[in-house]
N, C-alpha and C positions, 0 to 999 in steps of 0.2 A: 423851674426847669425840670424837664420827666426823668426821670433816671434813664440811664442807659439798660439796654435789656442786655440780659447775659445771653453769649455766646459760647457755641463747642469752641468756637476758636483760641479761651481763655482756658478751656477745661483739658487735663492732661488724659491722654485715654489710659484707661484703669488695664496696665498690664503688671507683671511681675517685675518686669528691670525698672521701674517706676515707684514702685512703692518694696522694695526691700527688707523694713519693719514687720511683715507681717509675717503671719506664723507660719508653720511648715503645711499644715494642713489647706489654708486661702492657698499659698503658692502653688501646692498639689492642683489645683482644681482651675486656677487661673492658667495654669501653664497648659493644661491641656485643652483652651481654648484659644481660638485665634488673635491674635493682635487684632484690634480695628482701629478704624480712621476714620473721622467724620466726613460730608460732603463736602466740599469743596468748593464753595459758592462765589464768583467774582462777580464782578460790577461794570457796568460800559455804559458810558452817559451818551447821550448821542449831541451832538451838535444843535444849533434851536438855527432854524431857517431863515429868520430874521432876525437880526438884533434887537427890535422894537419890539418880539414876546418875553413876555414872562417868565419866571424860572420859579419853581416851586422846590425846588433842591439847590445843596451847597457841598459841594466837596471840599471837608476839610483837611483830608490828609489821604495818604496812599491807599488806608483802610478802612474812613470810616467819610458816612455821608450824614448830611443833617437836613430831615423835612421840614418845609416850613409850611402852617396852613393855610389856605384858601386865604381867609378872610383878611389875616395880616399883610399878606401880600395888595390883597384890592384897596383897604383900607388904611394903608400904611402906619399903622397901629407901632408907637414905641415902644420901650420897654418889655414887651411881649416876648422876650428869648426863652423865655421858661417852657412857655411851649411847644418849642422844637423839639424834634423827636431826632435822635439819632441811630443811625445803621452801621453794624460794621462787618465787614467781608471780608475773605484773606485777600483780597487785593480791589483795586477800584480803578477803573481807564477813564481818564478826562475824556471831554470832550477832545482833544487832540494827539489824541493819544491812535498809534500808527497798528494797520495790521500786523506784521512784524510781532509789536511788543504784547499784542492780542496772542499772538501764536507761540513767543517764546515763554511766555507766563502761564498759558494755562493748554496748549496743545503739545508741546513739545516733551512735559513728563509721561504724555499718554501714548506719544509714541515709541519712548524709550522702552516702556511697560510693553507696547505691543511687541517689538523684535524681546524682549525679555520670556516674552511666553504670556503676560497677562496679560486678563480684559480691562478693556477701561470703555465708558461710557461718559457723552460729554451731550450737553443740551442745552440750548438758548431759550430762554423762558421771558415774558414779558407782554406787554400790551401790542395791539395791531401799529405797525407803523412806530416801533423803535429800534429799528434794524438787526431784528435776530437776520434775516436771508442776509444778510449785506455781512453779517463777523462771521456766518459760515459762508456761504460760497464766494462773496466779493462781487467786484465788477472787472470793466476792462481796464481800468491805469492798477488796481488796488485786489491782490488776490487774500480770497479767505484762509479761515482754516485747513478746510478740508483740500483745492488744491496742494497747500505749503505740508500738508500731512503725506500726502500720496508722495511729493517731489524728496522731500526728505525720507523716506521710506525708499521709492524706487534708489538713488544716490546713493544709502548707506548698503543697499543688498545687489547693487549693481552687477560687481564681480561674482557673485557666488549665487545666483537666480538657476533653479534647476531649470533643464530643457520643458517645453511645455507639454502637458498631460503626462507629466509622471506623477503628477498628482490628482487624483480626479475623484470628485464629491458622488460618496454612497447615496445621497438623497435622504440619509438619515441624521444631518447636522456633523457628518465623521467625513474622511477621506480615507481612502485604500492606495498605493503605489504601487502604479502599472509597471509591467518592463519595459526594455528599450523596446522590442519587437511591439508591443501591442503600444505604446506611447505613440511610436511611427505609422501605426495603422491611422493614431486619431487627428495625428496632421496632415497626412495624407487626406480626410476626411473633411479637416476642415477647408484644406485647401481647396477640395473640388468644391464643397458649398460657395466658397467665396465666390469663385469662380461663375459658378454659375447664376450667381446673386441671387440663392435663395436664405429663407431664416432669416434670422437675427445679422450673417455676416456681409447681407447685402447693404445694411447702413453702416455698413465699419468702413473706415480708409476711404473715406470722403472729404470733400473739403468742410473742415469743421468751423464751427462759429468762429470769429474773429477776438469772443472775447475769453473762449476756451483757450485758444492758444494762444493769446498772452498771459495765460496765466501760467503755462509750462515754460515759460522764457526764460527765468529768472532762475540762478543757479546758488543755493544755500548748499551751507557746509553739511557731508554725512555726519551721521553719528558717531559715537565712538560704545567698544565697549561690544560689539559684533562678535558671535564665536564663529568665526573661518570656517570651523570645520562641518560647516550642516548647510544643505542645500534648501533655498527657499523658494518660495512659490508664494502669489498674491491675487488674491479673489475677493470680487468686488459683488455685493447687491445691493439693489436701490427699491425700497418698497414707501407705498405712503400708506396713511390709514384716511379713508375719507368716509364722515359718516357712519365711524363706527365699524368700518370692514376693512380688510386687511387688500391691497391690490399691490404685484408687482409689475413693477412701473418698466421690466426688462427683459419681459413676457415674448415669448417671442411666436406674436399672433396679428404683426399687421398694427400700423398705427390707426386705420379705421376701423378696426374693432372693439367693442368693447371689452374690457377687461372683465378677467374673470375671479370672483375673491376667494383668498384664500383663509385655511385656518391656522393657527399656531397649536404646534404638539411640543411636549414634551422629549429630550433623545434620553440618551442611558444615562449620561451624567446628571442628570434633572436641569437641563439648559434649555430653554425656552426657543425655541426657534418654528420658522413659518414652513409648513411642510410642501414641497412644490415649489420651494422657491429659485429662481435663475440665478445661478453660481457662474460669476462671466472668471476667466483667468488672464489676467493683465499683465504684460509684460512691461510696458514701461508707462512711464505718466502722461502722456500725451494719447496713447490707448484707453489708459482709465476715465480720462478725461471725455472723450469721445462717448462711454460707455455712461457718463452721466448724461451727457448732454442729450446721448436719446432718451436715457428715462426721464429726464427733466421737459422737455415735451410733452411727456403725457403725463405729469404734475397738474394739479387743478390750480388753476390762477384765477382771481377774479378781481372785479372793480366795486370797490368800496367808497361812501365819500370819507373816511379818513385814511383810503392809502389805494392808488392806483394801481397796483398789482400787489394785492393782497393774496397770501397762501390762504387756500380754504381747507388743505386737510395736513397734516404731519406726519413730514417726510421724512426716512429713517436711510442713513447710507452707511451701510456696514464694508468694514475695509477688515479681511481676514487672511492671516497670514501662518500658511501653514510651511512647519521645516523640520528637519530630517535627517539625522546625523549622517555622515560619509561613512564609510569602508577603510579598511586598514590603509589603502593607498590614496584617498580624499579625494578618488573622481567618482565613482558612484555611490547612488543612494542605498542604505544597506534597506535588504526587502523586507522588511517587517513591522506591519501596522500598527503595533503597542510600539514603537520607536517614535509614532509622529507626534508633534506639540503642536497643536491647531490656537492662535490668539486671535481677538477678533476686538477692532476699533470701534463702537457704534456713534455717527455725528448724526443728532435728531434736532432738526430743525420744525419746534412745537409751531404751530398756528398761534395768532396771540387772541387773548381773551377780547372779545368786545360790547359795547353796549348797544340793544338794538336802538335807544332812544335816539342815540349820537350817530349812528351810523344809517339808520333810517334803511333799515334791509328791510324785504318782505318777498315772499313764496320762497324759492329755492334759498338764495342766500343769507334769511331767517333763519330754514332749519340747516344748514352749512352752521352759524353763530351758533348756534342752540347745541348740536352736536360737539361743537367745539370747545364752546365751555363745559360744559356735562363730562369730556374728558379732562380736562384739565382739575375741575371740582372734585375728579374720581382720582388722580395722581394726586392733590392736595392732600385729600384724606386718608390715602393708602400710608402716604410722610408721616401723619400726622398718628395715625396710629400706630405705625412700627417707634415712633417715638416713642410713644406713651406706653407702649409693649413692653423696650429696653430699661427705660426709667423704672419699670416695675416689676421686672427680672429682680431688679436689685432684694425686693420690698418681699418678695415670694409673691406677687398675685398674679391672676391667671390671666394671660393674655387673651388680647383680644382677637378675634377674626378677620383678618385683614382685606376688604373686596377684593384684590386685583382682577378678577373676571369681572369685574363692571365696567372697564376699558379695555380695549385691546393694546392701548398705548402702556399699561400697567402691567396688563396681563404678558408681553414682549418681554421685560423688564423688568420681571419677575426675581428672575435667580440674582439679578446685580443687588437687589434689597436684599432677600432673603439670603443670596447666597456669598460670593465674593467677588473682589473686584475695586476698583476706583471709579468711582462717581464725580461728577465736575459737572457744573452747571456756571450759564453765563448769563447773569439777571440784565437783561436793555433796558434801560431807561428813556423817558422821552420826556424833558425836564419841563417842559411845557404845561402851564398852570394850571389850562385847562384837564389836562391829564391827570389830578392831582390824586384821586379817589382811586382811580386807577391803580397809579403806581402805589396808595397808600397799601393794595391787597396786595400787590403784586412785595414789598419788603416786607411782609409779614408771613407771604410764603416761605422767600429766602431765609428768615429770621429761626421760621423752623427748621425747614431742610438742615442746615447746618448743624443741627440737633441729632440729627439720624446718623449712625455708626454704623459703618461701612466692612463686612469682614476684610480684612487685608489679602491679598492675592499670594499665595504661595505656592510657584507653578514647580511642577516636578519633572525636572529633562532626564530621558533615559541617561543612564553611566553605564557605556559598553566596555570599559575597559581600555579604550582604545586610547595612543598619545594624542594629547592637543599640541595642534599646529603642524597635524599630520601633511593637510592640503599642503599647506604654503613651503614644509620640506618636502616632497613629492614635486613641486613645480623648479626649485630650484636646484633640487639634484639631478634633473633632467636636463634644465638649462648646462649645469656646470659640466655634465656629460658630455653633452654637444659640443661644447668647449675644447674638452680634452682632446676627445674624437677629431675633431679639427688642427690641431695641434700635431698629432699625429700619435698620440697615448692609446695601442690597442687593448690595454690591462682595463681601460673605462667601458670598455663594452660590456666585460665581463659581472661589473657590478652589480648590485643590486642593495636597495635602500630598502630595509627593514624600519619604517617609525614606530613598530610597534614593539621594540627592543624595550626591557629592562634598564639593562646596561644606559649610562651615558658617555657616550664620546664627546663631551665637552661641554663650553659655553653655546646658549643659543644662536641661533645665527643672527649675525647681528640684522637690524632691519633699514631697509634703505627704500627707495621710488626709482621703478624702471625709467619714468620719463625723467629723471634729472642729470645734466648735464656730469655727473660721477658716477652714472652707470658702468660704462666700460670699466675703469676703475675699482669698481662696487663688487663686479661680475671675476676679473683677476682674483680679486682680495677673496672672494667667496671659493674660487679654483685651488687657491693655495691652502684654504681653509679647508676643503674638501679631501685634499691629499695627504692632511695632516690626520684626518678625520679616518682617513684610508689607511694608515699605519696604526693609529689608536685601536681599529675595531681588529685587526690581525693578531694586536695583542689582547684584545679582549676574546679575539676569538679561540683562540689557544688555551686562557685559562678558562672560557666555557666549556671547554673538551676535558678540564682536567676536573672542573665543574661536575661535568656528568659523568665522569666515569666513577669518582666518589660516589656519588648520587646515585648512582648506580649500583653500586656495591653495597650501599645503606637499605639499598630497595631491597638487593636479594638476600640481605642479613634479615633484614624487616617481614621478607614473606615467607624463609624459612623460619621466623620465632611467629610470624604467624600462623604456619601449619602446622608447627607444633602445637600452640595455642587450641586448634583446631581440634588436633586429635585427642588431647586432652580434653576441651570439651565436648565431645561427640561421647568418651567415654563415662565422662562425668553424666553425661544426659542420659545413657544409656544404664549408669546403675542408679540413678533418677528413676527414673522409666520402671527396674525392675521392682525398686522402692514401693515405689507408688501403686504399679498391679500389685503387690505383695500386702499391702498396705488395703487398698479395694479388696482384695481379696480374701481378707481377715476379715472387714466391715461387712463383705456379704456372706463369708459364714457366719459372723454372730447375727445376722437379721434374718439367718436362713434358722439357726437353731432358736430363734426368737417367734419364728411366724409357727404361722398353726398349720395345722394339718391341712387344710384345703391348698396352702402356697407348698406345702410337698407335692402335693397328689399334681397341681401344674406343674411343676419342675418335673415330675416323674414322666406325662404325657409330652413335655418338650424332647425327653431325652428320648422316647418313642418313637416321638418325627424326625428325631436326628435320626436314630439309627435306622429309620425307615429310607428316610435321604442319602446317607453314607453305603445303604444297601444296594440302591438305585445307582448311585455311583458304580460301588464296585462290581455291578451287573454291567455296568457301561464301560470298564474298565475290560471285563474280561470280551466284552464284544470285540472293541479293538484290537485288543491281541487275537483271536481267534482269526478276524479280517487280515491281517497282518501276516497272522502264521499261513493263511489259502496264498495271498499274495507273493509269499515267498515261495509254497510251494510250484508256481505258475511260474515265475524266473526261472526256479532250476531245472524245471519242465523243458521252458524255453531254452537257457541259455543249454540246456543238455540235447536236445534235437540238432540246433543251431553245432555244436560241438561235434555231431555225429558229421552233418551235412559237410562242413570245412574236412573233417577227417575222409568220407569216402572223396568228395574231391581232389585231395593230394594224393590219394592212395591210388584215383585213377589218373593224375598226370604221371605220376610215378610211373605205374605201367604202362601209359603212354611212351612216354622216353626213353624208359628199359627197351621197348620193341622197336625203337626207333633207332636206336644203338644196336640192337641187336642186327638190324635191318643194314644198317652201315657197315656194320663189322664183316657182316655176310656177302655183300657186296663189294667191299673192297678184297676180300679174300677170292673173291671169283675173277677180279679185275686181276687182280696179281697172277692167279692162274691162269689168265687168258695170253700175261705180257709174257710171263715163263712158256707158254706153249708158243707163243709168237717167236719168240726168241729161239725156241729149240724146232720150232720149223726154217727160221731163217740162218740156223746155222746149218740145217743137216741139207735144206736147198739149196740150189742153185744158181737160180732164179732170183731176185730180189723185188717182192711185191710192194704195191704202192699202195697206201694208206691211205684214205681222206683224212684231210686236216682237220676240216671240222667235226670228223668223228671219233678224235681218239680217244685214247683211254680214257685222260684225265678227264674229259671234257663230259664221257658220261657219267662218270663220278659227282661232278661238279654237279649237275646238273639233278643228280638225285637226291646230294648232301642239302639243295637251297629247297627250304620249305614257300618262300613266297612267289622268288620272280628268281630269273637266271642271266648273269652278265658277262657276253662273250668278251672273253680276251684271246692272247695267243698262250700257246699250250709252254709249261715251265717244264716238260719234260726237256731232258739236255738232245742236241739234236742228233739222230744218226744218218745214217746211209739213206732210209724211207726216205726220208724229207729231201732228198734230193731228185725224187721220181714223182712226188707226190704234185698233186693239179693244185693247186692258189685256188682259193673258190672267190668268185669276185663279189663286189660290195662289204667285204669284209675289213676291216680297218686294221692294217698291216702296223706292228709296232717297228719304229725304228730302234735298231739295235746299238746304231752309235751314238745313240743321244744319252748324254752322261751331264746333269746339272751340278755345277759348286758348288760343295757345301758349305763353303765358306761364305755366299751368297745369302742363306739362312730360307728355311720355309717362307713360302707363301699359299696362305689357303683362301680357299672358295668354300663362303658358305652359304649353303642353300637351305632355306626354311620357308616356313609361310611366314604370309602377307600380317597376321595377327596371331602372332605366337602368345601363350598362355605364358606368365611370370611364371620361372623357375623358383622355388621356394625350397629347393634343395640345401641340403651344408656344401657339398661341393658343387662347385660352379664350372662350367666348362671354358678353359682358355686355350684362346687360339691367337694366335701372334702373327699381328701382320699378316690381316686376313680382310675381306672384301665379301660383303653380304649380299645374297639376292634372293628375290620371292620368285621368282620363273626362268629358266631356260626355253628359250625358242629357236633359237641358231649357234650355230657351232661357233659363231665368232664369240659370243659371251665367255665360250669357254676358253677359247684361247688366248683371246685379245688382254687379258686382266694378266698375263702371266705368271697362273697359280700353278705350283706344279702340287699340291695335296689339294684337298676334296672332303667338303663333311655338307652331308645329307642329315638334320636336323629333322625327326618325326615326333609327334606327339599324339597320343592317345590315352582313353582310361582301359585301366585292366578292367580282371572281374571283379575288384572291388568298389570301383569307381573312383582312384586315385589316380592322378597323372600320371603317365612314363611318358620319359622322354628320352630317345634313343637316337644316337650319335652316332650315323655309317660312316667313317672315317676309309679314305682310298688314296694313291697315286696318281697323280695324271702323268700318263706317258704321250709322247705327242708320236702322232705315224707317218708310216712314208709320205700317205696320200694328205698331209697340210694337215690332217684334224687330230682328234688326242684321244683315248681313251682310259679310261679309270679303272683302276685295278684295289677292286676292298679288301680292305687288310687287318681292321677293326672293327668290333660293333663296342658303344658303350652307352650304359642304360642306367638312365636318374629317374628316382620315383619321389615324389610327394603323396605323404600321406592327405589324405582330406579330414580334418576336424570331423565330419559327421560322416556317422559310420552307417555306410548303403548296404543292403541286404547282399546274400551272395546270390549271384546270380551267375549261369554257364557260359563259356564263349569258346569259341575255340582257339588252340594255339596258336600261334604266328610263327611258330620255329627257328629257326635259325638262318640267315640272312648270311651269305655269302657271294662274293664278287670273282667272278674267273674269268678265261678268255672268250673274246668277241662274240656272242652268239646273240639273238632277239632273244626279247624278253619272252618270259614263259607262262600262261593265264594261271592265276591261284585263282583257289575256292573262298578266300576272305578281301570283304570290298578295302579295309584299309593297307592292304598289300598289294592291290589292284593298283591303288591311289600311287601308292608308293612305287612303284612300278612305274607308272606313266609321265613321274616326276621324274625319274632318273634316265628315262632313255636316250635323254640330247646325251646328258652328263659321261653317260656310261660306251655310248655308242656315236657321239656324233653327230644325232639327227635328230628328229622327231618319232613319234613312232607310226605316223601317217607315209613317213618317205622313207620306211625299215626296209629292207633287203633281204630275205630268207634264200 
């Protein structure tokens, strides 16, 4: 009997927690390389079609198989057991052996691996016609790996699948994370394609094969072991290699077109991937499903005579699974691309080796076989020498050169050897006699493979800092909210769930299932637990306050011993500093009294150019001042002209005013002598002569005293004897003498201004109480009807300096015999704002002094904004307009 051949399966891998005895320096040097793990190789006997073939194989136990040879078998030869050759595998499926126990043995640690972060890689290897398509994809009563891969996947990441296109493929083997705004641009996007059935999404959401969907029927348990708190996303490619070229089988060019081949690049992490290639994003398994079943159409199939639909090329279906931690509140994806962990499932379904003799191919489907082994002979010995590589790591020699560019099926598949990862392979057998030779190359592959050491996978998920199991408290402090809120608690609105607290207020919440009949129940218990949770954090929040205000006080202890610290060292650097010039400066006079005369005679012409420079300076130095001392001459020039000019201006109002006064005084002294001679002729007469009214004394006083305009009223002389002979001039507006208003009634004014008065920006403000504003007077009703019995004329202009005044004719309204009112002025008051920028002086002439007397028309001035003012006041002053005046 042959000895049994040694297996990895017996050999413990050479880490550090495995061997202990050795010295500090091996554990140095082992520890800082990876664990590894050998491949992973099982075993699947296929069933024999008839009971009356042969069988060239024996399974004698869960792990191990026994070949037996041709000849013994034809020959029924005794005693011959010495010859059997034995195999052994971490695992071996009988002939009756169920998909199920296929998927829970050797697919289902790779799927754990994949939501974990790792890669894994898994491949059915064997002769033509021993059911590798049948343990990966299945049929219609019997689903493969690869459906029970995606259903368990889709199931375990059901609840927490991010919205689609917030993840979307660089085209450089990576992904970026869109936002909400541009995520909703891309479904939007897709949607109209769908729509209008072009692309790739006009074969989506049609009725699908009959035997695709029985394959998504069947409802297995999720995983366990899920972190809640990262949002996933799953993207699916299906590529084949046929002939040696790479084609995507999900192209989206039209099923009557030819494909076009691709090539494989390298990305940043040194991972092997096909550049171009169709990245579909799957939301549930009956999607994915659909997304195979188109590329599986344009998979090469053919007819062989040992297998009716035989694969002519190898098909690779990658299932990639990118996710992405949450946000302090566990509903969105936080936006940062070194946050994401992209893992990726590879299910390669090889073509199987065959012989042209027995398969009797010729033209095309010769060189389909030809190519097909040629790849397969190029993975054999890529195994074969990273074996013999490792094996001689050990020994110190130099490794060898390993082809993997002589396939592309190698070349793919590159980083999983070289790099990290889990490998698993699923050897078919087809126990049929005739097969023998066959399956003899085919366990002497397996025999190696097992051989090869796999780096182990150690994926690294970002640590934000952030609580786990943030989502799931987030969902249920909401719910419990609602609750309260309902109840009629308005203190729960006010809440707010911090998960990213420190502090803990309690046990975890405990964990239950919405759909079970203890919900209601579950959701109470969680409400009172909430309330409880709501008094704990009030005291947690109190001694945070007392927390920080400590913490606070250590901080400003801490920054004043750090500013001391500071200035201490600033002054430490600073006689540093002086140290060290003093120090340099001793080193360079002893190398000055060292050097010879030619480094004097330099030093001497440097100091020339300095003082030639410092010369140039204080030549430029004295230019500015020189410029400086003209400029200032030119101010005092100016501001002294400008000084003269303001001086004779005031000195000719001055004398203006004096002559004006002088002018008045002289006049009234003539009026006085006219009333005295009037008097001393009406006493020494007889006769007693009659006056005009409108011409008396006061009135031509009045009338000289107003520098703009002149406002008849009746004369305030007291009345005599004249006034009883005297003629009434008519149109004249007669004041009534018994009109006497209550004071106890309180002012009421009328005030008139323009339409767009300028803001007053004076300190005092003008107040009028219980007063009625208008922009124009046109009828005497305005005046009366408001019953105001005071009066302000609101004027605005710039002096000569070009600052505002604004001047307040303040008067009485008297109302007269004849129904209308008359205004008698009795104040002027004048508010000035300066203007920020100071206008040249310029000449204007005076506007003089503005007084109001009895009834008479207005009188033309020489300045237009007296004019103005004039023509505003004549209702006011007179009753009318000045178009319907009465002279």
């Amino acid at each position: 009997m042959k000895a049994v051949p040694r297996t990895p399966m017996r050999v413990v891998p050479k880490t550090p927690r495995v061997h202990p005895q050795n010295t500090d320096k091996p554990q140095r040097r082992e520890t800082s390389e990876k664990a590894r793990d050998p491949v992973n190789v099982f075993c699947r006997v296929r069933p024999l079609q008839s009971e009356a073939d042969l069988t060239c194989l024996r399974v004698k136990n869960s792990t191990t198989i026994a070949l037996n040879p041709q000849d013994q078998l034809l020959h029924h030869k005794q005693n011959s057991g010495q010859r059997e050759i034995q195999y052994i595998f971490k695992h071996v499926f009988q002939p009756d052996a169920s998909q199920q126990d296929v998927y829970g043995s050797v697919a289902q640690p790779l799927v754990e691996n994949l939501l974990r972060g790792r890669n894994s890689l898994l491949f059915t290897y064997g002769v033509t016609g021993s059911g590798k398509t049948y343990t990966m994809t299945g049929n219609l009563r019997h689903r493969g790996i690869m459906p029970r891969c995606l259903d368990v996947l889709f199931r375990t990441i059901s609840d927490f699948q991010a919205k689609k296109f917030v993840f979307k493929p660089d085209k450089l083997n990576g992904f970026e994370i869109l936002s909400e705004e541009d995520a909703l641009l891309e479904r939007q996007h897709e949607m109209n394609q769908r729509f209008a059935g072009a692309g790739r999404f006009a074969f989506r959401h049609k009725d699908s094969d009959p035997e695709i969907a029985s394959q998504a029927s069947v409802e297995p348990t999720p995983l366990l072991g899920l972190d809640e708190d990262n949002m996933y996303s799953v993207f699916v490619t299906y590529i084949e290699i046929y002939n040696n070229s790479v084609y995507d089988l999900l192209e989206d060019s039209g099923i009557q077109k030819t494909l076009q081949s691709k090539i494989i690049r390298e990305d940043a992490n040194r991972h092997m991937f096909v550049h171009g290639v169709t990245e579909v994003e799957v939301k549930t398994v009956e999607e994915a499903l659909e997304v195979f079943q188109m590329g599986q159409k344009r998979k090469r199939m053919g007819h062989t005579v040992l297998n009716a639909e035989s694969s002519r090329s190898h098909s690779v279906f990658n299932i990639r699974l990118v996710q992405a931690p949450t946000d302090s509140q566990g509903e969105n994806v936080v936006q940062d691309k070194q946050n994401i962990t992209v893992s990726q499932l590879s299910l390669v379904d090889l073509a199987g080796s065959e012989r042209s003799s027995r398969t009797k191919n010729t033209g095309v489907r010769l060189r389909e076989a030809g190519n097909i082994n040629n790849s397969l002979m190029t993975l054999r010995t890529c195994l074969e020498y990273l074996r013999e590589n490792q094996q001689a790591a050990a020994s110190g020699m130099a490794p060898k050169k390993i082809p993997y560019r002589d396939s592309k099926i190698t070349h793919m598949f590159k980083n999983y050897f070289d790099g990290e990862g889990q490998v698993s392979m699923i050897v078919c057998i087809n126990p049929r006699i005739e097969d023998y030779d066959e399956n003899m190359q085919v366990m002497k592959f397996a025999e190696m493979t097992q051989e090869v050491q796999i780096a182990r996978a150690t994926p690294i998920k970002p640590d934000l800092g952030l609580t786990p199991g943030r989502r799931k408290a987030n969902k249920l402090f909401k719910i419990a909210v609602n609750n309260l809120n309902e109840l009629g608690i308005p203190e729960a609105k006010d809440l707010e769930v911090d998960v990213g607290l420190v502090y803990s207020l309690g046990p975890d919440f405990p964990s239950y299932q919405m759909d079970s009949p203890e919900a209601e129940f579950k959701i109470k218990e969680l409400m009172h637990y909430l309330e409880q949770r709501i008094e704990k954090r009030k005291k947690l929040r109190s001694n945070l306050d007392i927390k920080c205000d400590s913490f606070r006080q250590m901080l400003m202890n801490l920054d004043r011993d750090n500013l001391q610290l500071r200035t201490e060292l600033a002054s430490l650097k600073a006689v540093y500093k002086q140290e060290r010039e003093r120090s340099a400066a001793l080193e360079k006079k002893v190398r000055i009294h060292e050097s010879s005369i030619d480094v004097l005679n330099n030093t001497l012409s440097k100091r020339d150019r300095q003082i030639e420079e410092l010369t140039f300076k204080l030549d430029e130095q004295k230019n500015l001042l020189t410029q400086k001392e003209h400029e200032k001459e030119k101010q005092k020039k100016k501001f002294s002209s400008k000084l003269a000019v303001e001086s004779d201006k005031n000195k000719r109002e001055l004398e203006l005013k004096l002559r004006e006064q002088r002018a008045k005084l002289q006049e009234r002294m003539r009026i006085k002598d006219e009333k005295l001679r009037l008097v001393s002729n009406i006493l020494q007469s007889e006769d007693l002569p009659s006056l005009p009214r409108s011409q008396s004394s006061e009135d031509i006083l009045n009338e000289k005293d107003r520098g703009t305009f002149t406002a008849r009223t009746e004369s305030s002389v007291p009345a005599t004897r004249t006034d009883i002979y005297a003629t009434p001039r008519h149109g004249v507006a007669a004041a009534n003498n018994r009109h006497r208003r209550s004071r106890s009634a309180g002012d009421k004014w009328l005030e008139h201004r323009a339409a767009n008065p300028v803001p007053l920006g004076t300190i005092m403000q003008p107040y009028l109480k219980n007063r009625k504003s208008v922009t124009k007077l046109t009828d005497m009703k305005e005046l009366t009807n408001h019953g105001a019995n005071k009066y302000c004329l609101v004027s605005q202009e710039a002096d000569t300096d070009g600052d505002v005044e604004t001047k307040l004719y303040k008067g009485n309204v008297i109302p007269t015999c004849g129904g209308g009112a008359q205004v008698v002025f009795n104040d002027v008051e004048c508010l000035k704002q300066k203007s920020p920028v100071h206008s040249p002086t310029r000449k204007r002439p005076s506007n003089g002094t503005i007084s109001a007397l009895g009834g008479g028309g207005a009188v033309p001035s020489t300045v237009t904004s007296n004019q103005d003012i004039a023509s505003r006041c004549n209702l006011g002053i007179e009753g009318h307009s000045s178009k319907k005046s009465k002279i």
